[in-house]
C-alpha positions in Angstrom: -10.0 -14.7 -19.8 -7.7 -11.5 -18.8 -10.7 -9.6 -20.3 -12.7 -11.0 -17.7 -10.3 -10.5 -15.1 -9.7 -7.6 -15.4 -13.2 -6.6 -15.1 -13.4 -8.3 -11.9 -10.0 -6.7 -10.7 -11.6 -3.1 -11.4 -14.9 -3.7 -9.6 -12.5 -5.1 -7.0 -10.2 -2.4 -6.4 -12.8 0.6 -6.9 -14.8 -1.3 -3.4 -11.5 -1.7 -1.9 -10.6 1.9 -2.2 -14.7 3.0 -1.8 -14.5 0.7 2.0 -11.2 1.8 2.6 -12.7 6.0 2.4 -15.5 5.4 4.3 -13.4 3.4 7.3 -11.7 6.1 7.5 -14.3 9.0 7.1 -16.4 7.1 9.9 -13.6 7.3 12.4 -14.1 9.9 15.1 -11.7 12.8 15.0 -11.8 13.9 18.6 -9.6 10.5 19.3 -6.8 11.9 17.0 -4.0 13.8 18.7 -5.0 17.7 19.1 -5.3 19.4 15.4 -4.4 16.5 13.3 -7.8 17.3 11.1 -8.1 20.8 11.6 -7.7 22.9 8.7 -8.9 20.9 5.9 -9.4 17.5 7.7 -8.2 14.3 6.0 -8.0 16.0 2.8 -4.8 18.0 3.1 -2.8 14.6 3.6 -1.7 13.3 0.4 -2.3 9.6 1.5 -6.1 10.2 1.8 -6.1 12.2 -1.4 -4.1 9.5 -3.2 -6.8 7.0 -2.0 -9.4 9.1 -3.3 -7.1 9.5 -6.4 -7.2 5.7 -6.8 -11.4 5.5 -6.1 -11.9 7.5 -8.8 -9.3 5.7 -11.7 -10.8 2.4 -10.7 -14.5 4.1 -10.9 -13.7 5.0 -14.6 -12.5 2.1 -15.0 -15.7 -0.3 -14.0 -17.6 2.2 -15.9 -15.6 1.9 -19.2 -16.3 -2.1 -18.7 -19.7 -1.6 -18.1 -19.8 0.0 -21.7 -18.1 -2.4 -23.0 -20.5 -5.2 -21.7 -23.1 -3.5 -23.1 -22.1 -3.9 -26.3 -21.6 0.1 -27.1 -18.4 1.9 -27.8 -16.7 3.6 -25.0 -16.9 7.4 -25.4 -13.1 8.8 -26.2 -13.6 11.4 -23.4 -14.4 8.6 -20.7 -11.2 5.9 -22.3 -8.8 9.4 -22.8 -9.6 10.4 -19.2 -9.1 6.4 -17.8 -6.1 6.5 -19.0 -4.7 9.9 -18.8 -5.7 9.7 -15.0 -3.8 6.3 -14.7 -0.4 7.4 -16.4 -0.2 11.0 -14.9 -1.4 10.7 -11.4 -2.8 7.1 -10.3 0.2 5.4 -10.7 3.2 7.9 -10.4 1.3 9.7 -7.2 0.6 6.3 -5.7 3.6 4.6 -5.8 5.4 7.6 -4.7 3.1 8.0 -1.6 3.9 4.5 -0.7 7.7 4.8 -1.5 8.1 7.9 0.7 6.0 7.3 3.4 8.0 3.6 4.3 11.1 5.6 3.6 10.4 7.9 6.5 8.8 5.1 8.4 12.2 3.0 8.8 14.3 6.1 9.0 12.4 7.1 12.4 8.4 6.6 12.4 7.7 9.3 14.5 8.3 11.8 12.2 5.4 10.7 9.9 3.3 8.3 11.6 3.9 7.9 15.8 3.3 4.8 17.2 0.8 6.9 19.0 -1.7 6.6 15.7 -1.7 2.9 15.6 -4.9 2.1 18.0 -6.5 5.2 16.0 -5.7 3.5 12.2 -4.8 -0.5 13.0 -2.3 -2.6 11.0 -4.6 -3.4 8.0 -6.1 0.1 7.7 -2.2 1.2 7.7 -1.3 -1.2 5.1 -4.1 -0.6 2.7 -3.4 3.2 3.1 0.5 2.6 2.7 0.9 -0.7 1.1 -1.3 -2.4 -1.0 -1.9 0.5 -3.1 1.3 -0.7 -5.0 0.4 -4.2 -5.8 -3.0 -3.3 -7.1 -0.9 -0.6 -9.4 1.2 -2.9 -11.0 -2.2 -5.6 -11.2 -3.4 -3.0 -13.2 -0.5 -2.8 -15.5 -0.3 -6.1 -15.8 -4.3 -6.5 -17.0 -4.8 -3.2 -19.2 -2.5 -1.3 -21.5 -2.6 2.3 -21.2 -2.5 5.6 -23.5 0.6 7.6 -22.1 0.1 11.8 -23.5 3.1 13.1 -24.6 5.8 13.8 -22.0 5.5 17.3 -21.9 2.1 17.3 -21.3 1.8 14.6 -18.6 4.9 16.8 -16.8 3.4 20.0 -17.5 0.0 18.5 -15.6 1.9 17.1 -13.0 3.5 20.5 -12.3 0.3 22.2 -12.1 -1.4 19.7 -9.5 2.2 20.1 -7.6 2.1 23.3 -7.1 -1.6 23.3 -5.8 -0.3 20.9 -3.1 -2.4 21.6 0.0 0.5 20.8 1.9 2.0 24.6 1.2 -1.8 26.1 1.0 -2.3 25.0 4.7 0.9 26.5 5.2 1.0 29.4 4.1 -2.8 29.9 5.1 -2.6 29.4 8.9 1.7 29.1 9.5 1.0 24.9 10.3 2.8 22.3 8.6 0.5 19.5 7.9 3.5 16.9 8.5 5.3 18.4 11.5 9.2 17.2 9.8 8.5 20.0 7.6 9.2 22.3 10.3 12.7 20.8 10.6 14.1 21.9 7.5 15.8 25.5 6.7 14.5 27.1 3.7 16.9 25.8 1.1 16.4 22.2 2.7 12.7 22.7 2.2 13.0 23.9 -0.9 15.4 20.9 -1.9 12.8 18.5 -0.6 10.0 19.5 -2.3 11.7 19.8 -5.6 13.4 16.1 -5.0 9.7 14.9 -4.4 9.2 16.3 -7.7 11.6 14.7 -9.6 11.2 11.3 -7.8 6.9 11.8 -9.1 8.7 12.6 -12.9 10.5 9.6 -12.7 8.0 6.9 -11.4 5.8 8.4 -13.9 8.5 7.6 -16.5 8.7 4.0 -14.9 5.2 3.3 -15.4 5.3 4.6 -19.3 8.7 2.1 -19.7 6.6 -0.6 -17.8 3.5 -0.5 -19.7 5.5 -0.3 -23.4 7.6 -3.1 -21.9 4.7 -5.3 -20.8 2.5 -4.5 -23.9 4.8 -4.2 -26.8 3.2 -3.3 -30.1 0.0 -3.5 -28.3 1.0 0.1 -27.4 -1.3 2.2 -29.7 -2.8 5.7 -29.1 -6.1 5.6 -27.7 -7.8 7.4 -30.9 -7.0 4.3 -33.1 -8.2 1.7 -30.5 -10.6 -0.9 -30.7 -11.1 -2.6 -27.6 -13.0 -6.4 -27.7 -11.7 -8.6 -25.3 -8.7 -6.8 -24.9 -7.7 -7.2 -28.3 -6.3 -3.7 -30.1 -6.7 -3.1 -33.8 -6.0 -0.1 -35.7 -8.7 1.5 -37.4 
């Protein structure tokens, strides 16, 4: 039964995210406020890069079931990459993008989303950019255990997509913030608030690594001595 649920939850979630992408790459940019998508478009904000993030766990994810209804083995590339991209970036990156963004939304909206975008992205496209990408997280705890890598090499990956943030390449490419409370900061504040963002994307990903042991116990094997049927794990 949660076998088969969570088959449905993956095809699910991957056209949730694969809609959501396509909403927003159909919307026309010349309604946005002045330079919003210049310089990279939608893809230098993190919330449309997370969402894209999440399309492409939950694509592995339908196609690792798909293998699986087919009777063959998954390939260990495919399950190692599944789950690596869950535990490093899908879940720590996502929840933090919906932590920090409602954070700065109650604290004063207009430094990260003015009411002036709400005709442009309405209430439910807002909420499935910003909300519901936390529920269908912890759903997918909830229905699949996941290998974790060892933490230096999930921090030591998280650190190298960090520092690629296009956030700072935008900046220091054409002197534009891509979130105009950027600007506010002095160079030490900066500097402090990029390196707390850090530590608050080490953390959740250490949340989701206590959370999955919590919720699957011994269940908790590394993915080289797994035998998935049904959801049941054996070791070879």
């Amino acid at each position: 039964m949660r076998a088969t649920l969570g088959k449905v939850f993956h095809v699910s979630a991957w056209s949730w995210y694969t809609f959501l992408i396509l909403s927003l790459m159909a919307k026309d940019a010349d309604e946005l406020p002045a330079g919003m998508f210049l310089y990279g478009g939608p893809w230098k904000y993190l919330t449309f890069l997370n969402l894209v993030l999440q399309m492409v766990f939950f694509g592995l994810a339908v196609l690792n079931d798909l293998l699986e209804m087919g009777g063959k083995s998954t390939a260990r590339l495919l399950l190692l990459s599944r789950d690596l991209l869950f535990s490093v970036f899908a879940f720590p990156v996502g929840v933090f993008v919906v932590l920090i963004f409602w954070v700065i939304f109650i604290y004063d909206r207009q430094l990260i989303f003015p009411a002036s975008l709400d005709d442009f992205f309405p209430s439910w496209m807002n909420h499935g950019m910003h909300t519901l990408v936390l529920p269908i997280l912890l759903g997918e705890l909830l229905l699949q255990p996941h290998t974790f890598p060892k933490t230096w090499m999930g921090l030591a990956a998280l650190g190298i997509v960090g520092s690629a943030y296009l956030v700072i390449w935008v900046y220091l490419s054409v002197g534009i913030w891509v979130y105009p409370m950027l600007g506010l900061f002095s160079t030490p504040g900066l500097l402090g608030f990029f390196l707390l963002n850090m530590f608050l994307v080490i953390l959740l990903y250490h949340v989701g690594k206590v959370l999955d042991r919590h919720l699957w116990g011994e269940l908790f094997i590394p993915a080289t001595q797994r035998d998935r049927k049904d959801n049941v794990l054996t070791v070879n």
